[in-house]
C-alpha positions as CSV (number, residue, x, y, z in Angstrom):
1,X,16.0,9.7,3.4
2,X,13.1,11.9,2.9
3,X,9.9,10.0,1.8
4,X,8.1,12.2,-0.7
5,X,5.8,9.6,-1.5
6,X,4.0,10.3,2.5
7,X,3.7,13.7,1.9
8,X,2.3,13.3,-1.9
9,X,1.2,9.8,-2.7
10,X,0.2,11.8,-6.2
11,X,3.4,12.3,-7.1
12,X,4.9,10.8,-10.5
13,X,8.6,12.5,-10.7
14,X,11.3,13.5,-8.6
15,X,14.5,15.3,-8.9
16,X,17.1,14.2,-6.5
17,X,20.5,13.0,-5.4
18,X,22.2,9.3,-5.1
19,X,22.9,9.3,-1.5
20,X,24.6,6.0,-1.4
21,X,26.2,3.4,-3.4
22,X,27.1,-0.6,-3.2
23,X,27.5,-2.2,-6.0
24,X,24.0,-2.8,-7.6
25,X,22.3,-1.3,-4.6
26,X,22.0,2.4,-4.4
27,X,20.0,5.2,-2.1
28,X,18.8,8.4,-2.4
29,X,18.6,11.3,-0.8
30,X,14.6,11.7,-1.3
31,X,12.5,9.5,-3.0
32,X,8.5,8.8,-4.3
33,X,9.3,5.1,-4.9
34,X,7.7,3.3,-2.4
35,X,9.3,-0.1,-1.2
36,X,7.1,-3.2,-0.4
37,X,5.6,-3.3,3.1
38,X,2.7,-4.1,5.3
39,X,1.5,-6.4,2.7
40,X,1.5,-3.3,-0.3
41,X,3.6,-4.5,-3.2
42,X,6.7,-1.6,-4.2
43,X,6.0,0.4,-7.1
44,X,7.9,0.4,-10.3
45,X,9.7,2.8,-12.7
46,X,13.0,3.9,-12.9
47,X,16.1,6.0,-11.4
48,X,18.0,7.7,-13.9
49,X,16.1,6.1,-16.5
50,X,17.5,2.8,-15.3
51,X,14.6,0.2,-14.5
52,X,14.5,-0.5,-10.9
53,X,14.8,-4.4,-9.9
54,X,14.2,-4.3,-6.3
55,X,12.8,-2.0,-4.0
56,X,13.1,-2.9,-0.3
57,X,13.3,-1.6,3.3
58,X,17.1,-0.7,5.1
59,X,16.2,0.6,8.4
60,X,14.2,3.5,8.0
61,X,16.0,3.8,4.6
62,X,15.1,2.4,1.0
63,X,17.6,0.8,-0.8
64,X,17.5,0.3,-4.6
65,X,18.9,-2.7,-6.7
66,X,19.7,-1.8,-10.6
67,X,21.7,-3.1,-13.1
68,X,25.1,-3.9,-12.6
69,X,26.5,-1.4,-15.4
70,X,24.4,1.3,-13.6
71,X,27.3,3.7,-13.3
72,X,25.7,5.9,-10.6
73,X,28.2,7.4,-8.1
74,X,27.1,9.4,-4.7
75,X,26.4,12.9,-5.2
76,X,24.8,12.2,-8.5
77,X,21.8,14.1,-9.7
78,X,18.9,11.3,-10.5
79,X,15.0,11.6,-11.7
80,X,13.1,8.8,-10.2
81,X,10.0,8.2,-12.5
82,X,6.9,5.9,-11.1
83,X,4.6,3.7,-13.0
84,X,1.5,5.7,-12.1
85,X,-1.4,3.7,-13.3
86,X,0.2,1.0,-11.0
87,X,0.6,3.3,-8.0
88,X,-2.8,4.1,-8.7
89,X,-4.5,0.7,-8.7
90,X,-2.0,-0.6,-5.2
91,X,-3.3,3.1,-3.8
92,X,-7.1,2.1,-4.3
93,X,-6.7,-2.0,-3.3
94,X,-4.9,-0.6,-0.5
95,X,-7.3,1.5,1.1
96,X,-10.2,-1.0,-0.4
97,X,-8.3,-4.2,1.6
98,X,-7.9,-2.3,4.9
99,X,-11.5,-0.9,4.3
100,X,-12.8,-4.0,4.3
101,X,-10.9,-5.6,7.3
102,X,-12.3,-3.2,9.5
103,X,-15.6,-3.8,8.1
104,X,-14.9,-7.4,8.9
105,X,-13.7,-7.3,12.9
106,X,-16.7,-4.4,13.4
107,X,-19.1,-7.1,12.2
108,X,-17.8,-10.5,12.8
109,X,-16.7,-11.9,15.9
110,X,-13.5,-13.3,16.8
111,X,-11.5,-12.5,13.9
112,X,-7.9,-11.9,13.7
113,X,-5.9,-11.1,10.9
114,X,-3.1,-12.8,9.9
115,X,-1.8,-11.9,6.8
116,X,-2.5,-9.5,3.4
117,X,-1.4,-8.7,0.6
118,X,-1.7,-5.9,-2.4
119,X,-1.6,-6.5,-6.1
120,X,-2.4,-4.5,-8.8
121,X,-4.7,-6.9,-10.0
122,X,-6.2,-7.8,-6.4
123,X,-5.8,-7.4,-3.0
124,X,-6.4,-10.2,-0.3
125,X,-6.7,-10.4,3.7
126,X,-5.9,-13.6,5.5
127,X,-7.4,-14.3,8.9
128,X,-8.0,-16.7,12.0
129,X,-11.9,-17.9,12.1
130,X,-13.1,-21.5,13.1
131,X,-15.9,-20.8,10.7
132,X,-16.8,-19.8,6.8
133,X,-17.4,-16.1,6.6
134,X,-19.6,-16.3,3.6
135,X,-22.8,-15.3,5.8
136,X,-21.7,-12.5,6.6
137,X,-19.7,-11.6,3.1
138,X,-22.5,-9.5,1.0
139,X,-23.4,-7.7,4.0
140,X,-19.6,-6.7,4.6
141,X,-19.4,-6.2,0.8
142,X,-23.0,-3.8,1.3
143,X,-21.0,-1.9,4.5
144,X,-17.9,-0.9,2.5
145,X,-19.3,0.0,-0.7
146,X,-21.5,2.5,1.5
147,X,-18.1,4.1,3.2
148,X,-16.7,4.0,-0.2
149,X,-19.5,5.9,-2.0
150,X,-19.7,8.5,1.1
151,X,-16.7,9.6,-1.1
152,X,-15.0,11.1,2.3
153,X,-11.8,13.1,2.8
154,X,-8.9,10.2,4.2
155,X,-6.5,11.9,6.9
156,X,-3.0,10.5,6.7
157,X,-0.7,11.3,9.3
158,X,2.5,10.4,11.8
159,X,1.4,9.3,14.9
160,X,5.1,9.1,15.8
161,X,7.4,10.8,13.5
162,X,11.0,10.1,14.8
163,X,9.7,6.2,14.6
164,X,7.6,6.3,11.1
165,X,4.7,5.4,12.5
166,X,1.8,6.3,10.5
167,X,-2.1,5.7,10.4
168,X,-4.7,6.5,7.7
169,X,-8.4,8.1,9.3
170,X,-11.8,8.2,8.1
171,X,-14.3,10.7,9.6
172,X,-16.8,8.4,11.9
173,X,-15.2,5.0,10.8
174,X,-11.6,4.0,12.1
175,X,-8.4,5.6,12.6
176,X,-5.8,2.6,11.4
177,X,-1.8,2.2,11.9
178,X,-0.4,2.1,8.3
179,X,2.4,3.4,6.6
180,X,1.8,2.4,3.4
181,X,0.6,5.0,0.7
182,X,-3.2,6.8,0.6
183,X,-6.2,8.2,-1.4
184,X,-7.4,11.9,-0.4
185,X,-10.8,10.2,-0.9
186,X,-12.9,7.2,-0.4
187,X,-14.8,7.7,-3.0
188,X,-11.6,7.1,-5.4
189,X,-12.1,3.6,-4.9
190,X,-15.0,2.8,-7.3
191,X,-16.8,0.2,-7.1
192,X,-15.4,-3.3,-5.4
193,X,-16.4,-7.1,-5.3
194,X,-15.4,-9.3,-3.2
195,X,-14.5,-13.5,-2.8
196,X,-14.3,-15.7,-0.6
197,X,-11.1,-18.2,-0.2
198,X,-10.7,-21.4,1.8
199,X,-6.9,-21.6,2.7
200,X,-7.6,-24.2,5.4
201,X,-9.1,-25.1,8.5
202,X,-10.1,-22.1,10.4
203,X,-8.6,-19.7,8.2
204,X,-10.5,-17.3,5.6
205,X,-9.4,-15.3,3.0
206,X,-11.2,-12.4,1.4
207,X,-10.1,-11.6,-2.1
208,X,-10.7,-7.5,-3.4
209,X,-11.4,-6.4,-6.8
210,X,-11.9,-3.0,-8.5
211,X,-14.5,-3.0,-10.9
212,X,-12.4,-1.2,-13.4
């Protein structure tokens, strides 16, 4: 399966074939529809104008779940259709989340991450530390918003192709391990806020917003 959605995260439609077909569960030969992982939720939309129910890793395949009556057969010609002001939004909490948790293990000591995930209404980071990281939270909040507003070019990458490992890279920042899908910019974030979360003794969450 070709994975358009790595080589243009802008990308709304697609023309392509049904590879595959079990029942409700179908694959495709090429697809934009990204599948939930490493924390980012899937997208939504459609294949052959037939809503999309699930969305979910198979291997280094996606597979599909539709409707029952979905009548696709292999060999089928199918246009896969996103929800793009939802890719949009998961695109910028993304990058904003792992943003942020680098921000957080440059500038606080002893943290380790242990959990994330990305809505389109928020984005949240779960980690290890034996004490509140409110102190340190405006200042982290300051750090990002100043990487953000740099409005720099994101490099997005393989760093091992045959295994699909990717990473996303921001000139004089971080390189990061993440396959997940990526602004061209920083600056495409806008403007973020941030909360604190007690989950429970020595544990912190740290909640993302977009300001519009």
């Amino acid at each position: 399966m070709r994975k358009q959605f790595w080589q243009d995260p802008y990308q709304t439609e697609l023309l392509t074939r049904i590879a595959k077909v079990d029942g409700e569960r179908v694959w495709l030969a090429s697809t934009i529809f990204y599948a939930i992982s490493g924390g980012q939720e899937s997208d939504s939309g459609s294949i052959a104008g037939q809503r999309v129910l699930r969305a979910e890793k198979d291997g280094q395949d996606i597979v599909y779940t539709l409707a029952p009556e979905h009548g696709l057969r292999a060999g089928d010609e199918a246009r896969v259709a996103i929800d793009w002001p939802r890719r949009y939004r998961l695109m910028r909490l993304h990058f904003a989340a792992e943003l942020v948790l680098e921000v957080i293990c440059q500038m606080v000591d002893g943290v380790e991450k242990i959990g994330a995930h990305i809505a389109e209404d928020k984005a949240r980071i779960d980690f290890a530390l034996d004490q509140p990281i409110t102190p340190w939270l405006e200042r982290i909040a300051v750090e990002a918003q100043r990487w953000i507003d740099a409005d720099l070019p994101i490099a997005s990458a393989f760093s091992d192709e045959a295994a699909e490992r990717r990473y996303w890279e921001l000139p004089g920042f971080a390189r990061v391990p993440c396959g997940g899908t990526h602004l061209q910019r920083s600056g495409e974030v806008g403007r973020i806020a941030l909360k604190r979360r007690n989950i429970g003794k020595d544990k912190e969450r740290v909640e993302i917003y977009l300001a519009s």
